[in-house]
Wavefront OBJ file of the C-alpha trace (Angstrom):
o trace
v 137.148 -15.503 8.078
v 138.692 -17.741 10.730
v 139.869 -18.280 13.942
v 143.831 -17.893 14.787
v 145.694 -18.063 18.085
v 149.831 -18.298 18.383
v 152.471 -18.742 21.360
v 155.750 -16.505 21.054
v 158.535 -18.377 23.922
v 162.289 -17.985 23.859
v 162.331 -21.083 26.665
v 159.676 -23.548 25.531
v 160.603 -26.848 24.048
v 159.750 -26.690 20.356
v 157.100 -30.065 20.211
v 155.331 -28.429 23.468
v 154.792 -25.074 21.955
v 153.555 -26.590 18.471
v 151.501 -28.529 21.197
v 150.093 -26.035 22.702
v 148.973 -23.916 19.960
v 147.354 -27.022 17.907
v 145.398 -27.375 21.348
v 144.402 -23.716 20.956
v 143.130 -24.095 17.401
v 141.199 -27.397 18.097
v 139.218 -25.446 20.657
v 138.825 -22.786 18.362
v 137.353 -25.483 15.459
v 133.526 -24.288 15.647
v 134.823 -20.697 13.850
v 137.226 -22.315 11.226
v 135.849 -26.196 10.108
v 137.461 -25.554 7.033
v 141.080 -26.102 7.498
v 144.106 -25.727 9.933
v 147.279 -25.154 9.599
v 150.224 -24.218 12.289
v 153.623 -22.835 11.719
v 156.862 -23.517 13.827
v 159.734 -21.187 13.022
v 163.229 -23.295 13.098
v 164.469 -21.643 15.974
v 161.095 -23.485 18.059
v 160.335 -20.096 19.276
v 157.413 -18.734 17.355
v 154.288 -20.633 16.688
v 151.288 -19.617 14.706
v 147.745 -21.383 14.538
v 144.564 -20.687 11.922
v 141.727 -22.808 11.804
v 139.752 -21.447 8.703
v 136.609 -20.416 7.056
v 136.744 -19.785 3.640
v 135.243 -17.139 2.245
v 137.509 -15.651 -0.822
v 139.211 -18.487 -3.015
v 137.853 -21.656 -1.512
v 140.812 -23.799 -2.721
v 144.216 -24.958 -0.731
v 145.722 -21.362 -1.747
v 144.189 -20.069 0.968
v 145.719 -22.437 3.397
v 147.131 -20.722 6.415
v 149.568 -19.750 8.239
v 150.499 -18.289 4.747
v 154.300 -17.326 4.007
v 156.197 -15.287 1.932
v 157.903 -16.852 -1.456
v 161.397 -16.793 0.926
v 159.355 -17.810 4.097
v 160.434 -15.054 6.260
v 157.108 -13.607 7.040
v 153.815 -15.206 8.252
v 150.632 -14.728 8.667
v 147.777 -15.938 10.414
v 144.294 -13.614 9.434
v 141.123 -13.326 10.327
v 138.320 -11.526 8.880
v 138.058 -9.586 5.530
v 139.101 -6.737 3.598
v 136.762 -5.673 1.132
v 139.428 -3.377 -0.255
v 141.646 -5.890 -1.376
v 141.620 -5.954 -4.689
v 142.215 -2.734 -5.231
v 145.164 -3.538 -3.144
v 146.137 -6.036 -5.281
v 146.339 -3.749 -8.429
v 148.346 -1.232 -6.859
v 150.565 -4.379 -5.616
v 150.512 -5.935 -8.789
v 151.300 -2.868 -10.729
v 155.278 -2.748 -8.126
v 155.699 -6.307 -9.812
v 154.564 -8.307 -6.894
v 153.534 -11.590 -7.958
v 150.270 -13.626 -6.340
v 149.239 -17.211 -5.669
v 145.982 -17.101 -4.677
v 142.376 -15.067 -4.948
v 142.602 -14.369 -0.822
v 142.282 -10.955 0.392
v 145.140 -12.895 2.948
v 147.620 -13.037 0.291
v 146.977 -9.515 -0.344
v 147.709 -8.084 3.373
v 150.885 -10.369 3.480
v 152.289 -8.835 0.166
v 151.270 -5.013 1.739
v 153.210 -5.556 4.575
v 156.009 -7.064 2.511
v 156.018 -3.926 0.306
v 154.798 -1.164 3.241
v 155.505 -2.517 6.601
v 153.471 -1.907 9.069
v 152.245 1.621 7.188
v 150.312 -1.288 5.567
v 147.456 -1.237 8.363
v 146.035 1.661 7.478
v 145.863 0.885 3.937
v 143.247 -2.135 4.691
v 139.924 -1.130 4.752
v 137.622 -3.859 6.789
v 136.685 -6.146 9.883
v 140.217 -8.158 10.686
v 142.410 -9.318 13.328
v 145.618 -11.079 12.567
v 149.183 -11.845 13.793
v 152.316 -11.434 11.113
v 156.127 -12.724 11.777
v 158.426 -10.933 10.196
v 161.332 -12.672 10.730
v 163.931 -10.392 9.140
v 163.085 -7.340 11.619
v 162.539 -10.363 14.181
v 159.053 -8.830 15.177
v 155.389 -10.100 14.794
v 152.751 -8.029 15.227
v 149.116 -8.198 16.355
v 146.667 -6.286 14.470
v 142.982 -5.236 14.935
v 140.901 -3.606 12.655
v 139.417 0.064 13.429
v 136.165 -0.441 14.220
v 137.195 -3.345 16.426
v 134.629 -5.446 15.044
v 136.969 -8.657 14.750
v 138.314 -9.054 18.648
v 142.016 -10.516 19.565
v 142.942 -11.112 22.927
v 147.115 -11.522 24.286
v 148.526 -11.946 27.489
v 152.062 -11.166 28.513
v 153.345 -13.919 30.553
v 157.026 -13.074 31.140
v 159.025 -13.403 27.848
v 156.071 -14.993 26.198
v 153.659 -13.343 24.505
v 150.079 -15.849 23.853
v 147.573 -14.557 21.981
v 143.686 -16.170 19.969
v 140.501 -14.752 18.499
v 138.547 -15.983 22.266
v 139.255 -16.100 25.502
v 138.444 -19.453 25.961
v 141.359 -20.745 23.597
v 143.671 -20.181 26.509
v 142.499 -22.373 28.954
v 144.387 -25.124 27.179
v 147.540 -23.228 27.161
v 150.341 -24.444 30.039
v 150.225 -21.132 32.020
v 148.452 -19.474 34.718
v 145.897 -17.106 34.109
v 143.846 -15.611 37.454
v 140.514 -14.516 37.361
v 139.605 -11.229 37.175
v 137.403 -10.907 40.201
v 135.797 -7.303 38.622
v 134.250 -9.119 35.651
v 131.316 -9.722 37.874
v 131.190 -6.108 38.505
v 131.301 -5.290 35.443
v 128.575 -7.955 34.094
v 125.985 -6.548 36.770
v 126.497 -3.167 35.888
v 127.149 -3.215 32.496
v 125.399 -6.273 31.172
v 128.968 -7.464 29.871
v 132.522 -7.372 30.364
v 133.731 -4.040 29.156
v 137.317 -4.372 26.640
v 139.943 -4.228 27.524
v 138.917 -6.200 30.130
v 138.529 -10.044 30.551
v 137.349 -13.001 33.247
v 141.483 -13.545 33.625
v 143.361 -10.655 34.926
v 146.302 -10.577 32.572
v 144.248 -11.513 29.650
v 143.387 -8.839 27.735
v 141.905 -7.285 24.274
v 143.994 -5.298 22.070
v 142.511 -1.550 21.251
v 140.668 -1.313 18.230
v 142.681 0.774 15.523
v 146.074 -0.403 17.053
v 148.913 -3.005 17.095
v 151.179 -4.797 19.179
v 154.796 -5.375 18.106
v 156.296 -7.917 20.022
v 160.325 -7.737 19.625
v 161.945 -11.605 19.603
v 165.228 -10.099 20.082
v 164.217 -8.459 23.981
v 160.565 -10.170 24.413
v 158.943 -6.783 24.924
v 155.635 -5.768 23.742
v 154.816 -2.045 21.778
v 151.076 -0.871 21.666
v 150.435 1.437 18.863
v 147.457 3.359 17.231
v 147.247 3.493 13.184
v 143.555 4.561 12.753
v 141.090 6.337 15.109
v 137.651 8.010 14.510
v 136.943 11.350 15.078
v 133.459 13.172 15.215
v 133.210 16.203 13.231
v 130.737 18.938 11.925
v 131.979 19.579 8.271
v 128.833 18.792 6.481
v 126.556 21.143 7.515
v 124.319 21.370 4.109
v 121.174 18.276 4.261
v 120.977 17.529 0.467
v 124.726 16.974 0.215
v 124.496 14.538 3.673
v 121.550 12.783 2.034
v 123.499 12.104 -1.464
v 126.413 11.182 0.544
v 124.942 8.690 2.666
v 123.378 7.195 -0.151
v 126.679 6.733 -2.682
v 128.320 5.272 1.032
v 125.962 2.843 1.778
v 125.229 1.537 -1.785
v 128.998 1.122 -2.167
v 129.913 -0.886 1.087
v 126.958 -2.776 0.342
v 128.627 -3.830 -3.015
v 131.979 -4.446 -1.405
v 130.775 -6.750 1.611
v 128.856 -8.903 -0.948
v 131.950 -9.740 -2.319
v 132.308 -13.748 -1.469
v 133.078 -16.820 -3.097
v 130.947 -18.474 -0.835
v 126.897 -18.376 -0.146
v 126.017 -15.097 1.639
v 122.655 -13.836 2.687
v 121.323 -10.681 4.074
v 119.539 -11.418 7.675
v 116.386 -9.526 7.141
v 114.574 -8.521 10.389
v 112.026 -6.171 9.174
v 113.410 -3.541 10.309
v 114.905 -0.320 8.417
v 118.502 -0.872 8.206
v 118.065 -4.388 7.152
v 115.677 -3.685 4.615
v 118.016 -1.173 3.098
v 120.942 -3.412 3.306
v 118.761 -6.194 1.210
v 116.985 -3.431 -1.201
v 120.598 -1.939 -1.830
v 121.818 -5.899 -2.420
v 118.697 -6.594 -4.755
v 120.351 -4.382 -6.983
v 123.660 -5.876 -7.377
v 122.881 -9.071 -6.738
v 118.707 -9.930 -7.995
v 118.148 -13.680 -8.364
v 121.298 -14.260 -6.593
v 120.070 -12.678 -3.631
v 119.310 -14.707 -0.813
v 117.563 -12.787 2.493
v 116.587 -14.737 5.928
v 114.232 -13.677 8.272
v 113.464 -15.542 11.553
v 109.644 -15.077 12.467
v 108.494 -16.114 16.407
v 105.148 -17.528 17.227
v 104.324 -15.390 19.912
v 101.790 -12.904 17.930
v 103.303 -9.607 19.976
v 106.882 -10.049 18.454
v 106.225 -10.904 15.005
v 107.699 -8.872 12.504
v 106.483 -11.255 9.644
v 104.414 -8.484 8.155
v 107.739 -6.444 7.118
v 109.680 -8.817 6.466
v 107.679 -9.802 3.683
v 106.694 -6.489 2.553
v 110.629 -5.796 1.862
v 111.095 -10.041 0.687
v 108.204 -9.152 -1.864
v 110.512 -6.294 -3.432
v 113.796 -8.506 -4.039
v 114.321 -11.181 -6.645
v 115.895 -13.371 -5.146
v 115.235 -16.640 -2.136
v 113.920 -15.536 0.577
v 113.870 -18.299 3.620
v 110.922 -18.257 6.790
v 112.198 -19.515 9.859
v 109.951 -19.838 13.049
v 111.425 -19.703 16.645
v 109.459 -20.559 19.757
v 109.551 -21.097 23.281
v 110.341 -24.896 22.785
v 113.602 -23.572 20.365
v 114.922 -21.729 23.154
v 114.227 -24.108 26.216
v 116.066 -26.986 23.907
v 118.869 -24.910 23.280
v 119.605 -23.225 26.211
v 122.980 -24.847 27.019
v 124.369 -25.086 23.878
v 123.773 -21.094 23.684
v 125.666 -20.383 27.072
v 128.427 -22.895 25.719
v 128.935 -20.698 22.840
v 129.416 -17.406 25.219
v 133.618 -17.231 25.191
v 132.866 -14.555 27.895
v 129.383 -14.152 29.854
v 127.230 -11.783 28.377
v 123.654 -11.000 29.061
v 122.498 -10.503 24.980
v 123.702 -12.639 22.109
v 120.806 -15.363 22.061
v 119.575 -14.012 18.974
v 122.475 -13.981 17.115
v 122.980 -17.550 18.013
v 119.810 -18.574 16.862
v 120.148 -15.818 13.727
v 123.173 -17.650 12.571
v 122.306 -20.987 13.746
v 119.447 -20.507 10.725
v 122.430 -19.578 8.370
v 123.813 -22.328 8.756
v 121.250 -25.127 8.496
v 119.974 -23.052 5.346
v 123.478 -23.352 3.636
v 124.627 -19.979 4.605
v 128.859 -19.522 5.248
v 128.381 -14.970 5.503
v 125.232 -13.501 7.104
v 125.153 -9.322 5.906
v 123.483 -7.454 9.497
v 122.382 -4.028 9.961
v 124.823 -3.122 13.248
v 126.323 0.382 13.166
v 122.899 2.072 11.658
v 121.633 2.959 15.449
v 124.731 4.197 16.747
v 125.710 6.438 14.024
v 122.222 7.840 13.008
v 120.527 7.694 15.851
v 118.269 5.089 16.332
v 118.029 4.019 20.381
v 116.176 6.531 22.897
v 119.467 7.511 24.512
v 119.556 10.424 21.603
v 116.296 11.844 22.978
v 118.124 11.808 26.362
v 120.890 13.929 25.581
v 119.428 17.566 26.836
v 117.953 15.830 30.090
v 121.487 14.082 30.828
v 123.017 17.306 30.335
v 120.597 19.431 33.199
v 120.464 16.389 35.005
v 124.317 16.726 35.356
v 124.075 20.315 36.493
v 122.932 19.270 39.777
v 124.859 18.769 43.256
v 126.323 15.583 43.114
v 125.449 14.247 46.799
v 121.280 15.130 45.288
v 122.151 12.779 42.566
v 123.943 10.113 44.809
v 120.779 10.132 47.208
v 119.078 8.747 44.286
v 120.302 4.908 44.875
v 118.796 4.602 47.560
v 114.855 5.708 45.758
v 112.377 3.188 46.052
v 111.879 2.581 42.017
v 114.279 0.713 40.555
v 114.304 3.186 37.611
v 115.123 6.236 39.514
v 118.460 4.388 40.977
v 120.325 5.262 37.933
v 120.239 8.872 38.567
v 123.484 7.783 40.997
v 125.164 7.101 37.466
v 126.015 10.922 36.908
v 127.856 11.672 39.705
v 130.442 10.064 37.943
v 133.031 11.951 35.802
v 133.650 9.277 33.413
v 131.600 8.712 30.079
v 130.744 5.094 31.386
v 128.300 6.986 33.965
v 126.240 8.630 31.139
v 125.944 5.357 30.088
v 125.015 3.200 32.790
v 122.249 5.976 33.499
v 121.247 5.007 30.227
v 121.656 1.503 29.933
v 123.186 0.220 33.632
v 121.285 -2.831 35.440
v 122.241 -2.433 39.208
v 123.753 0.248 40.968
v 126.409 -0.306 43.388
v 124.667 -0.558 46.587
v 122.889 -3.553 45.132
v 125.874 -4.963 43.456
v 127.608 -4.762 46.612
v 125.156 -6.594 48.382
v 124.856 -9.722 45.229
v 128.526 -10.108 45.507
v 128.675 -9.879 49.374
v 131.595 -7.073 48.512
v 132.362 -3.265 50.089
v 130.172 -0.606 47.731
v 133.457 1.469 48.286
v 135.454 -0.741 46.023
v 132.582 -0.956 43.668
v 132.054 2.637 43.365
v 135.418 3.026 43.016
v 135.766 0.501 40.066
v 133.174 2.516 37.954
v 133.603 5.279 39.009
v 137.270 5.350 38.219
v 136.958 3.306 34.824
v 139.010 5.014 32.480
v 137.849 7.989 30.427
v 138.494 9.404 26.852
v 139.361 13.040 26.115
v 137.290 13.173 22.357
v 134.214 12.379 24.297
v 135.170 15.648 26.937
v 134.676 17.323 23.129
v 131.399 16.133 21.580
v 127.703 17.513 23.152
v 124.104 16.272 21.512
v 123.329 13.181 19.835
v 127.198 12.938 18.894
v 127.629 12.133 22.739
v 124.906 9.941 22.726
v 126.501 8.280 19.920
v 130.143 7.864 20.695
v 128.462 6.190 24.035
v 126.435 3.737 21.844
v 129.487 2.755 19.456
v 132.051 2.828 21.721
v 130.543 0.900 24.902
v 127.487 -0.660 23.972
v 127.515 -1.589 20.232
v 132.106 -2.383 21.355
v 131.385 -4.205 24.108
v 128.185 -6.055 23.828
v 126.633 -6.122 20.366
v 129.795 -6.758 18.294
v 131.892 -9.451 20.996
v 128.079 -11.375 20.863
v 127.879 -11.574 17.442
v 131.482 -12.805 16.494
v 131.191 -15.425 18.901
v 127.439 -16.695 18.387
v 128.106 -16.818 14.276
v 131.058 -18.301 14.749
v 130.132 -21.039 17.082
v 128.313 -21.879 14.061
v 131.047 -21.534 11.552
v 129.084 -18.439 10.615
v 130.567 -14.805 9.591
v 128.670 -12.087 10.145
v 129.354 -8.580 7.698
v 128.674 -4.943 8.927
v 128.229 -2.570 5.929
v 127.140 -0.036 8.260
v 129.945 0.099 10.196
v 132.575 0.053 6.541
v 135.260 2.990 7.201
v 134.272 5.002 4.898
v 130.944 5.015 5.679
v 131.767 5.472 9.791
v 134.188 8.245 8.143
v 131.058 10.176 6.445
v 128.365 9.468 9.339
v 130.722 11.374 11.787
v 131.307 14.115 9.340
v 127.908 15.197 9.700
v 126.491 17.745 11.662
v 124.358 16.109 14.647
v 121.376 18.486 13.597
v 121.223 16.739 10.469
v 121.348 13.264 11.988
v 119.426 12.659 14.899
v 116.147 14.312 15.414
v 113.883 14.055 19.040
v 111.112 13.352 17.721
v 112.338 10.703 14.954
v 114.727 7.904 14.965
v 116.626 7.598 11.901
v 115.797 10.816 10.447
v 118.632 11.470 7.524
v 119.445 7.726 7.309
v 114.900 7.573 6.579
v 115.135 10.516 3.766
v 118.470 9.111 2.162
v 116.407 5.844 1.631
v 112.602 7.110 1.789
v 112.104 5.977 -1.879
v 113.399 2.680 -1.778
v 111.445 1.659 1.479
v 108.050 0.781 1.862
v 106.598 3.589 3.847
v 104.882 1.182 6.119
v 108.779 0.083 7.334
v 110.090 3.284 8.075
v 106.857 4.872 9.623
v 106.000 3.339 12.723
v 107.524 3.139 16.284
v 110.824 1.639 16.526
v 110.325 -1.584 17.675
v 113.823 -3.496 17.230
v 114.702 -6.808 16.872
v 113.811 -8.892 19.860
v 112.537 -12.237 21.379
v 110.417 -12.346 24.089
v 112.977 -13.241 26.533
v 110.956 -12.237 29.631
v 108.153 -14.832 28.995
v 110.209 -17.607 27.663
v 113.189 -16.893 30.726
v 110.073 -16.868 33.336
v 109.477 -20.316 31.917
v 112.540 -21.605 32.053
v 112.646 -22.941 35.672
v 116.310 -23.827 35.352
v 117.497 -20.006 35.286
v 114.249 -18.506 36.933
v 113.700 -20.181 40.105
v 114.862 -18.177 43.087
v 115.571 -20.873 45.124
v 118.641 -21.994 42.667
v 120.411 -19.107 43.770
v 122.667 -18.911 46.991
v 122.721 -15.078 47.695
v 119.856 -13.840 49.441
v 119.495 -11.024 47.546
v 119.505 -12.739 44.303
v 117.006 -14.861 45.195
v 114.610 -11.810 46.164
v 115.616 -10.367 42.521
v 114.583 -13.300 40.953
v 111.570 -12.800 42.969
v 110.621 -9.740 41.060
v 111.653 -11.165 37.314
v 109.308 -13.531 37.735
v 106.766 -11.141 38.942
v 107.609 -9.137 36.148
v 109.665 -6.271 38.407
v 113.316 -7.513 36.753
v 114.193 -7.221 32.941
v 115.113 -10.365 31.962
v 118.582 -9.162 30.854
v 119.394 -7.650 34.956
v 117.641 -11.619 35.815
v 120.838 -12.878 32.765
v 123.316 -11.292 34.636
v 122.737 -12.495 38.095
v 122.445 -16.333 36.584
v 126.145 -16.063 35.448
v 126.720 -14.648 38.917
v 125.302 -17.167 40.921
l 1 2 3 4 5 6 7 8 9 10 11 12 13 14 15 16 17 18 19 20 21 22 23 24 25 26 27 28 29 30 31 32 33 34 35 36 37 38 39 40 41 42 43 44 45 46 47 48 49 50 51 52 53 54 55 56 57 58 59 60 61 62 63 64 65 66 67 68 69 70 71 72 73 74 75 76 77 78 79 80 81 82 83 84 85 86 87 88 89 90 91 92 93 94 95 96 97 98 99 100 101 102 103 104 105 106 107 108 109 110 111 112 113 114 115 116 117 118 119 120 121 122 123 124 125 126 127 128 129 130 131 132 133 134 135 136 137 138 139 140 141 142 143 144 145 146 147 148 149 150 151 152 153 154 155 156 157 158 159 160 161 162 163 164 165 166 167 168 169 170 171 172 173 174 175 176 177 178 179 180 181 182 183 184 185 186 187 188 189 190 191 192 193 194 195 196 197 198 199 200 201 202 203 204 205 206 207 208 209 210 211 212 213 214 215 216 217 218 219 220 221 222 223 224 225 226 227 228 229 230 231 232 233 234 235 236 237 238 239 240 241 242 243 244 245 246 247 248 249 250 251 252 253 254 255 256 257 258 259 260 261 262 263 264 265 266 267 268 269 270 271 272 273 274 275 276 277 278 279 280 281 282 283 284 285 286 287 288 289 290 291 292 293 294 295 296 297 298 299 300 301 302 303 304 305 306 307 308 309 310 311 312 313 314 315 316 317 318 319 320 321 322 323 324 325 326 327 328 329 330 331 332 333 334 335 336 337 338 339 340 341 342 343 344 345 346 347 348 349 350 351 352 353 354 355 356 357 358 359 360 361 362 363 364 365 366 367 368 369 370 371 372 373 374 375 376 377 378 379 380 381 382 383 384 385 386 387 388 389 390 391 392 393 394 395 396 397 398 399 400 401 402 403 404 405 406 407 408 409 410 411 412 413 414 415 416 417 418 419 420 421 422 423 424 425 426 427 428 429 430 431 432 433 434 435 436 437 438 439 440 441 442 443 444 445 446 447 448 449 450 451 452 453 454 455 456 457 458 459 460 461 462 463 464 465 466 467 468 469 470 471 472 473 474 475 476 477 478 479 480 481 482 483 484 485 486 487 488 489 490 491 492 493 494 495 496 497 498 499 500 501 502 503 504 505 506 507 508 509 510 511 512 513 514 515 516 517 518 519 520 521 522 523 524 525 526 527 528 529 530 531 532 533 534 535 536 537 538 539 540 541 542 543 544 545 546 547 548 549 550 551 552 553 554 555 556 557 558 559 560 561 562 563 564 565 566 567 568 569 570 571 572 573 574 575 576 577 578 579 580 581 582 583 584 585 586 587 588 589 590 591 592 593
């Protein structure tokens, strides 16, 4: 795991460009204290940064950029493949010779041997940039399930590129702000990919990559590996057999590590599988973490240690409170690389890793989205009638009274993002208009016209429900806030949920079997009913959460109205602290203002 970031310029004098990129990786030293390392081609023309975490083989063999034996390719990697040693045999077995332990080594040596066909071959969460300067091409590559993000911009002939946005800042060119981000942020609760706060900054699609030609400076977007919802398993005893052989094996493979790993243990059901399934592999080796919070209402202590009390390994207690957040505040918004209105608990979440000795943190994202575990699956029939009527009776709707009846606006839209934001939107239009001091044309517009996908056009049910969880919320908001907040800390965070197989298999299933409207969970529950204590499985799904709207309300520095120019604002901020306002709508409108 680490942090990389690179400069590709025909023009540039070499020591400015070597410059420029060592800049990049200094501000990108909080996700890679490890080592650094930057590479300068002899031309001066391509320059590639890492700063590095190690996690497999924790000697200098992992130093990067890593070459090639003749030192015409390069590559500078981020994340992990859990596949790689399998990788490695089938390498090893075409005489290919290896240096190192680092699943690095192994991607270099498949691309040497495959080319880019290599990219499908790799099986995990990874972003990384490789010269190849025979073909006199590099390419940018993110893994399918976009859980490692890489951003580029296209500046003329010269093609910039880091794992966050804010590594570009220290770059010598001009990047404008995006003046929708706002939009987006009070709509949305984040800043939806592709999109960034800088106009021509920009995240690369998950599944593809970008081959950048030296030879004419021009830029290639590609797919290699998309995710497709299906119906093929139709019979429940199969799905629950499968699901269990899937989950039990990308457990194994994401414990892989030569450094200390731990399972974050919430209390919850998919976390308590993911450390029940590790107990097995791993027993006295196993190390879990819960974080338990004073306030009596949010405590999940009780299930935490009924789960704890089954594994053989450390478990460690640690106890947030109001005073935690209000004394850590800043540093938590410093950490954001771009505004978001979640993330705090994965700051403090990893924050806890780290002081406990912690490099890889194992988390339960994925389980929600792809077996139906938020209330937007019970939804799905009365988003589909709701649809069915007149869409000036649905627009009237913004201008209702209740707060929670303004959504209804949402599905006039065409697009899957208004499904969503009826869902899971904060403001409507008319109100963003009026916080921004902007034309609700233009914002209507912007939303409404935000671009679509045709799969979605295809899928009906809780498979709807769920490509609009994975794709928007758990893409843009769940994923982008954890990479950053663990790695502010030098802190990786591993999905076994979300392993490609697995995602494979979940979306095999038929959406009958999966998601149920009167149970959350329901096939993931019966696959694992035996392992889990009943008492974690069978009760209301509460979720992971900290009581943000009593500690925020107490926070005078975000929650006084009279901090905040707009007049509208300030009457929102009225309401949060009269309780009217979620305290994520009352986040977004203190990055606005």
């Amino acid at each position: 795991m680490c942090r990389i970031a690179g400069i590709l310029s025909d023009h540039s004098q070499p020591e400015n460009l070597y410059r420029q990129v060592k800049a990049m990786c200094d501000s990108l030293r909080h996700g890679g204290p490890d080592d650094e390392g930057v590479f300068l081609d002899e031309e001066g023309k391509i320059c590639l940064g890492n700063r590095r975490l190690a996690i497999q083989d924790l000697s200098a063999s992992g130093h990067q950029p890593m070459p090639t034996a003749d030192n015409k390719i390069h590559i500078t990697f981020n994340g992990e493949v859990y596949n790689f040693r399998q990788l490695r045999v089938e390498l090893a077995a075409l005489n290919i010779q290896f240096h190192s332990d680092t699943d690095t080594e192994v991607v270099l040596k498949a691309y040497q041997q495959w080319g880019s066909e290599s990219f499908k071959r790799l099986k995990g969460m990874f972003a990384f940039a490789i010269t190849d300067l025979r073909q006199q091409k590099t390419y940018l590559v993110r893994d399918p399930g976009g859980i490692k993000p890489l951003y580029y911009s296209q500046q003329g002939k010269d093609l910039i590129f880091a794992s966050e946005v804010k590594a570009f800042a220290v770059c010598q060119y001009n990047f404008p702000e995006n003046a929708d981000w706002k939009v987006y942020l009070l709509a949305l609760g984040h800043i939806p990919e592709p999109y960034t706060t800088f106009k021509n900054i920009h995240s690369l699609p998950k599944g593809h990559y970008l081959c950048w030609n030296h030879q004419t400076s021009s830029a290639n977007i590609q797919s290699f590996y998309s995710f497709r919802y299906s119906e093929q398993i139709t019979d429940k005893e199969e799905a629950i057999l499968k699901v269990q052989h899937a989950i039990d094996h990308s457990v194994k493979r994401h414990l892989i590590s030569d450094a200390s790993i731990a399972v974050f243990l919430s209390g919850g059901i998919d976390s308590s599988i993911l450390a029940l399934v590790a107990d097995s592999y791993l027993k006295e080796r196993l190390n879990t973490l819960s974080i338990d919070l004073e306030e009596t209402d949010y405590s999940e202590l009780k299930y935490q240690k009924l789960v704890s009390n089954l594994t053989s390994g450390e478990h460690r207690q640690v106890q947030i409170n109001y005073k935690s957040f209000e004394s850590n505040f800043s540093s938590v918004i410093r950490a954001m690389d771009q505004p978001s209105t979640d993330g705090i608990n994965s700051w403090f979440i990893s924050k806890c890793a780290k002081e406990n000795g912690m490099k890889a943190v194992i988390s339960g994202i994925g389980a929600d989205e792809l077996f139906g575990g938020y209330p937007s699956f019970q939804r799905t029939k009365t988003i589909h009638a709701l649809k069915k009527l007149p869409k000036r009776f649905l627009r009237l709707a913004e201008n209702h009274p209740d707060p929670k009846y303004r959504r209804f606006y949402y599905l006039s839209y065409e697009n899957p993002l208004g499904e969503y934001l009826f869902s899971r939107g904060f403001f409507t239009p008319n109100t963003i208009a009026r916080v921004l001091d902007a034309e609700h044309k233009e914002i209507d517009q912007l939303l409404g016209n935000f671009p679509g996908d045709a799969h979605f056009n295809t899928l009906s049910g809780g498979n709807r429900a769920s490509w609009l969880e994975t794709n928007l919320y758990m893409q843009n908001q769940l994923l982008k806030d954890t990479d950053y907040m663990s790695m502010s800390h030098g802190v990786e965070v591993r999905v076994p949920f979300l392993d490609r197989d697995l995602v494979e298999l979940a979306l095999s299933i038929h959406p009958d079997l999966k998601y149920s409207r009167t149970q959350i969970k329901p096939l993931l529950i019966k696959a694992f009913e035996n392992l889990l204590p009943r008492q974690v499985w069978d009760r209301p799904k509460m979720g992971f959460s900290f009581p943000f709207q009593e500690w925020m309300k107490k926070y005078k520095s975000m929650s006084e109205p009279s901090l905040y120019k707009n007049k509208v604002s300030r009457k929102l901020m009225e309401d949060f602290g009269n309780d009217k306002l979620h305290w994520s709508s009352a986040f977004a409108l203190y990055h606005i203002d």
